[in-house]
Each structure stands twice: as structure tokens, then as C-alpha cells.
PQR file with spaces between the fields and no chain letter, atoms N, CA, C, O and H, PARSE charges and radii, in Angstrom:
ATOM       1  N    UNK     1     -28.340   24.026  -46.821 -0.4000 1.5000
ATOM       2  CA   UNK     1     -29.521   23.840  -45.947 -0.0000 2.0000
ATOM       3  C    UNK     1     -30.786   23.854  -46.787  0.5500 1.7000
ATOM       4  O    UNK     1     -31.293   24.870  -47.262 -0.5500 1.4000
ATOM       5  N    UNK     2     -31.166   22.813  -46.897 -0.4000 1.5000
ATOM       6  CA   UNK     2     -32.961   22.414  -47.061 -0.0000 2.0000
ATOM       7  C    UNK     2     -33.866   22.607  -46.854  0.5500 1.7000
ATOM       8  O    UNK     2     -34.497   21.584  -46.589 -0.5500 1.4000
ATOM       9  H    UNK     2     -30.755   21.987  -46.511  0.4000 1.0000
ATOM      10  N    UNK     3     -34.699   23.932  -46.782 -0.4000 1.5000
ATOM      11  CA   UNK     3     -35.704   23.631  -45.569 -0.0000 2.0000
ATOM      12  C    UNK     3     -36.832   22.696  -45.795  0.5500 1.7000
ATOM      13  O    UNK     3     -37.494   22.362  -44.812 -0.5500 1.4000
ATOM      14  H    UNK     3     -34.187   24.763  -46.997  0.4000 1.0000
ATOM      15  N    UNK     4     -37.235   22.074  -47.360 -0.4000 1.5000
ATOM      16  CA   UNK     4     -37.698   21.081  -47.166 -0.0000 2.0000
ATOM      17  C    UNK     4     -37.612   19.831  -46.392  0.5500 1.7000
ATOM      18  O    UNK     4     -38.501   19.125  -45.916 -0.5500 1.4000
ATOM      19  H    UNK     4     -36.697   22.344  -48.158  0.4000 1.0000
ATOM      20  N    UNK     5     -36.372   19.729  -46.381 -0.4000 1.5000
ATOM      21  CA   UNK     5     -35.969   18.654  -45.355 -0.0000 2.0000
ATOM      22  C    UNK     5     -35.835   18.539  -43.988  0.5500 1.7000
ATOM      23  O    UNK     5     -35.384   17.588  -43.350 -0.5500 1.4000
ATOM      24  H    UNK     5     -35.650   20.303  -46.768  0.4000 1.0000
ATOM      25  N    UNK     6     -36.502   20.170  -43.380 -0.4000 1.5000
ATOM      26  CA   UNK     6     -36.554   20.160  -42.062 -0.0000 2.0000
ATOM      27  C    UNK     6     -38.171   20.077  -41.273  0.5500 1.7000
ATOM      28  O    UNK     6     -39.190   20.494  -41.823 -0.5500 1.4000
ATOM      29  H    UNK     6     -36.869   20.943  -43.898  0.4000 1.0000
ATOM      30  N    UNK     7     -38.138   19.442  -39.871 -0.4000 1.5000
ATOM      31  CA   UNK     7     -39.980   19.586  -39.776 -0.0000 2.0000
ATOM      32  C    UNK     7     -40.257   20.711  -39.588  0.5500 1.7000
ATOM      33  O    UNK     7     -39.302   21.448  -39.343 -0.5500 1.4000
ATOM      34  H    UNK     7     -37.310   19.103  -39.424  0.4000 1.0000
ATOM      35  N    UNK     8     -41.519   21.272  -39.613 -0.4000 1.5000
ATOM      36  CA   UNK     8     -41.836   22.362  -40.336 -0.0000 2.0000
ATOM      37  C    UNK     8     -41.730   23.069  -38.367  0.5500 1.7000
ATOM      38  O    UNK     8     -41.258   24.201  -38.267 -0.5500 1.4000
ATOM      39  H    UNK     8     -42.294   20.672  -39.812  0.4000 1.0000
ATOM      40  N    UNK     9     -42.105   22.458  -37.226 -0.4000 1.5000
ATOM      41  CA   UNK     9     -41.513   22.741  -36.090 -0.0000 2.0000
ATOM      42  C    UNK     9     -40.208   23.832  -36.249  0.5500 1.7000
ATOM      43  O    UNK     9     -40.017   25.041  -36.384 -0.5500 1.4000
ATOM      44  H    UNK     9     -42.489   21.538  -37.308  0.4000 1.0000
ATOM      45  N    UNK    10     -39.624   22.853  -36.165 -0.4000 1.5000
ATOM      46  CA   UNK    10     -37.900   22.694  -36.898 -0.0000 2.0000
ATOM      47  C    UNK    10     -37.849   24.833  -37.730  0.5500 1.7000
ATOM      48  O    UNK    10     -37.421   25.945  -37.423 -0.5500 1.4000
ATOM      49  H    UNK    10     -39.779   21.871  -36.055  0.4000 1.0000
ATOM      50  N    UNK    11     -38.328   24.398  -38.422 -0.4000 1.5000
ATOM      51  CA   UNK    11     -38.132   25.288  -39.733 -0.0000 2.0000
ATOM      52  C    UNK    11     -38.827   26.668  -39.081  0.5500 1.7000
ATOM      53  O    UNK    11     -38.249   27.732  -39.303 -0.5500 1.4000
ATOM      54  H    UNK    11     -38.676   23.494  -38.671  0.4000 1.0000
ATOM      55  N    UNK    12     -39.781   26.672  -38.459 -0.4000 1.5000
ATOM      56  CA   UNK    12     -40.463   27.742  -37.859 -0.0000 2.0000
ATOM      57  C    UNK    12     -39.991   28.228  -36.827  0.5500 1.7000
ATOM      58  O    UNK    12     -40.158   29.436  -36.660 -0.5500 1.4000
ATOM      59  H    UNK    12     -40.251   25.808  -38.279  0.4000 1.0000
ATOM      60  N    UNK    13     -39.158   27.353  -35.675 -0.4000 1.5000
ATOM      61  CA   UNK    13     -38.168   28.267  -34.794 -0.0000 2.0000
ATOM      62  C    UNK    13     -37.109   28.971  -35.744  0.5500 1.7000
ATOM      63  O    UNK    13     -36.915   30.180  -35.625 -0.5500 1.4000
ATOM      64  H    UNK    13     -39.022   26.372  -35.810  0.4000 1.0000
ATOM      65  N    UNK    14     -36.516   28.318  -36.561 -0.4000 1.5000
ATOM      66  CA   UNK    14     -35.346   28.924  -37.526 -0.0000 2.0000
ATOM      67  C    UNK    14     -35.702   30.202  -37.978  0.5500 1.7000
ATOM      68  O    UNK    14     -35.001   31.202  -37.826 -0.5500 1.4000
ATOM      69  H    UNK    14     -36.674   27.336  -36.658  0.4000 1.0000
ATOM      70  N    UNK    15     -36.720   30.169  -38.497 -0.4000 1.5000
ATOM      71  CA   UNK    15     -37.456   31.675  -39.112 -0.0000 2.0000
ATOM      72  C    UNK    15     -37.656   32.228  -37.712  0.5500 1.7000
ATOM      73  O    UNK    15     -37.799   33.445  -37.601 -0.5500 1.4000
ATOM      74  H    UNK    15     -37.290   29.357  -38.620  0.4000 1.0000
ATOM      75  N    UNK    16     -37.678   31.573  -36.794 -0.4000 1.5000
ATOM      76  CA   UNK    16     -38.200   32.944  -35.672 -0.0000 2.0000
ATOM      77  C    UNK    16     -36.907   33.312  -35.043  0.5500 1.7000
ATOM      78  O    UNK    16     -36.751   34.429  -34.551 -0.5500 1.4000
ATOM      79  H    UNK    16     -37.562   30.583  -36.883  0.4000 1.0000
ATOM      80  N    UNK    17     -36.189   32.619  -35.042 -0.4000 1.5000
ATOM      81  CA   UNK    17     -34.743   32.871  -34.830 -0.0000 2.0000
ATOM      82  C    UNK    17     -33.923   34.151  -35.876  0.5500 1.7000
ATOM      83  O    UNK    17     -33.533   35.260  -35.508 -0.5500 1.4000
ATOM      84  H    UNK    17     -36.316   31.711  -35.441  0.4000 1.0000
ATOM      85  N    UNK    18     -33.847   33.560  -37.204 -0.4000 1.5000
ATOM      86  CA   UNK    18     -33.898   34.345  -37.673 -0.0000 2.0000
ATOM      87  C    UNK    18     -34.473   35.713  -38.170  0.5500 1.7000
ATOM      88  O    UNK    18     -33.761   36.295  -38.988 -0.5500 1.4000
ATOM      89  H    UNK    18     -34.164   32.660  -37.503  0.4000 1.0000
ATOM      90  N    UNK    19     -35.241   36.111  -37.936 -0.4000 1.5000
ATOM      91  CA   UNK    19     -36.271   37.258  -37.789 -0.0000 2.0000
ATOM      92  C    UNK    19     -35.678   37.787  -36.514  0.5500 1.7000
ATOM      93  O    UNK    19     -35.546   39.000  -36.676 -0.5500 1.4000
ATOM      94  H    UNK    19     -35.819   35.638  -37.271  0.4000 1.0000
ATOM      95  N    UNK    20     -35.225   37.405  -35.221 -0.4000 1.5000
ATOM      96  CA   UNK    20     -34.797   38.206  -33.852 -0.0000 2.0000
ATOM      97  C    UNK    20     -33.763   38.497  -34.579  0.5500 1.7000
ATOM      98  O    UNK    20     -33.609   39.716  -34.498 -0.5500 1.4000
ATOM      99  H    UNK    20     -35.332   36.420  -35.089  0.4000 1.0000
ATOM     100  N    UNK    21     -32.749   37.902  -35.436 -0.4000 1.5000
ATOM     101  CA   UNK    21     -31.556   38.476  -35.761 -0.0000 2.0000
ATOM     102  C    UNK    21     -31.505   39.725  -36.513  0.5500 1.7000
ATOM     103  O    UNK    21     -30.729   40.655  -36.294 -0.5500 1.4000
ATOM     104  H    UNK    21     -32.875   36.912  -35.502  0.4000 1.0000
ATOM     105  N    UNK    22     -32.488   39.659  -37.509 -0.4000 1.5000
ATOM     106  CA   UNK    22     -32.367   40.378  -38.445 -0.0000 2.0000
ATOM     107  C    UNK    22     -33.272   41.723  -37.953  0.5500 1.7000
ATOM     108  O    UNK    22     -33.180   42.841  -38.461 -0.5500 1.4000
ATOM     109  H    UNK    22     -33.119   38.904  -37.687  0.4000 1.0000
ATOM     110  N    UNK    23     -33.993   41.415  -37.057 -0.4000 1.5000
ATOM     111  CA   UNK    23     -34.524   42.718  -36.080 -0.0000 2.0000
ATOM     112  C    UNK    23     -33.439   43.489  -35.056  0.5500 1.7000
ATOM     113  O    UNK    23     -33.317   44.709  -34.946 -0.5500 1.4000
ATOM     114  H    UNK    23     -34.068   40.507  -36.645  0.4000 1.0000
ATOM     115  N    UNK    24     -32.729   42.521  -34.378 -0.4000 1.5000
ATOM     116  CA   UNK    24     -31.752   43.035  -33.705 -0.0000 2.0000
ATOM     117  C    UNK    24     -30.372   44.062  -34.524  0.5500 1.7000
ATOM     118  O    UNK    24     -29.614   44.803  -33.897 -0.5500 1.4000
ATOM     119  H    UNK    24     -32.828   41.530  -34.467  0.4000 1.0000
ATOM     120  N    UNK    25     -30.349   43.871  -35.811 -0.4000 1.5000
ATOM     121  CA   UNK    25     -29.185   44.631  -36.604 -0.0000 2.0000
ATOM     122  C    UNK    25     -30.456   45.379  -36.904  0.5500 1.7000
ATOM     123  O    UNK    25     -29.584   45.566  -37.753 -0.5500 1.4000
ATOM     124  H    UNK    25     -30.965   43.269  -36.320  0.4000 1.0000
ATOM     125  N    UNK    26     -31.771   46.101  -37.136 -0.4000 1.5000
ATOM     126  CA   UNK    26     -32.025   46.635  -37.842 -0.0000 2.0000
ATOM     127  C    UNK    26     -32.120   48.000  -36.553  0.5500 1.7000
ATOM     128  O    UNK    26     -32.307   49.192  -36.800 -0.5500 1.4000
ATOM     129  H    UNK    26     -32.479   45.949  -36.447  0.4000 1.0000
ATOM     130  N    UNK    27     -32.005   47.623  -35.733 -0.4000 1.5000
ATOM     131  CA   UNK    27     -32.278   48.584  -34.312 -0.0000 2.0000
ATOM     132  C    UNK    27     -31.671   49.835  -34.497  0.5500 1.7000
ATOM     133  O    UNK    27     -30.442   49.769  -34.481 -0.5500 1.4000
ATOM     134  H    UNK    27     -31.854   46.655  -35.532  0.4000 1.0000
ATOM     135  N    UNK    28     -32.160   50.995  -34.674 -0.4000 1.5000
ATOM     136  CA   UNK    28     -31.793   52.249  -34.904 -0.0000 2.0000
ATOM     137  C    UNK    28     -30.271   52.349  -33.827  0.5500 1.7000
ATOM     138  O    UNK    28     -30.152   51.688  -32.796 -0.5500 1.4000
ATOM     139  H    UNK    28     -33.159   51.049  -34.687  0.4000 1.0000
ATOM     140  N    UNK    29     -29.495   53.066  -34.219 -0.4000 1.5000
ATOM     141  CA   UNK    29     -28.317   53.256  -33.055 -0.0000 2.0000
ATOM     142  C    UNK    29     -28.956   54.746  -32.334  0.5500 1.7000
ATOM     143  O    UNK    29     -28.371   55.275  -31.389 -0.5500 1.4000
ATOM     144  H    UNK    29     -29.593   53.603  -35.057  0.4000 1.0000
């Protein structure tokens, strides 16, 4: 995966997507 090659739209849900993920595992138990 490229992210040059994605529109930057594109690329900025991905990061916000990713960021919920990586917030959701960081969630204290």
C-alpha cells in the first residue's frame, strides 16, 4: 500500500480509521 498513490480524501479517512483502531486496543481493561 502507497499512500502516495491514494487521494489525500482517501488517505485521511484511512488515518482516521486507523487511529479509532489503534485507540480502541489502547482502552484500559
Amino acid at each position: 500500500l502507497e499512500i502516495k498513490e491514494i487521494p489525500e480524501e482517501e488517505r485521511e479517512a484511512y488515518l482516521n480509521t486507523a487511529k479509532k483502531l489503534i485507540d480502541a486496543t489502547e482502552l484500559p481493561e
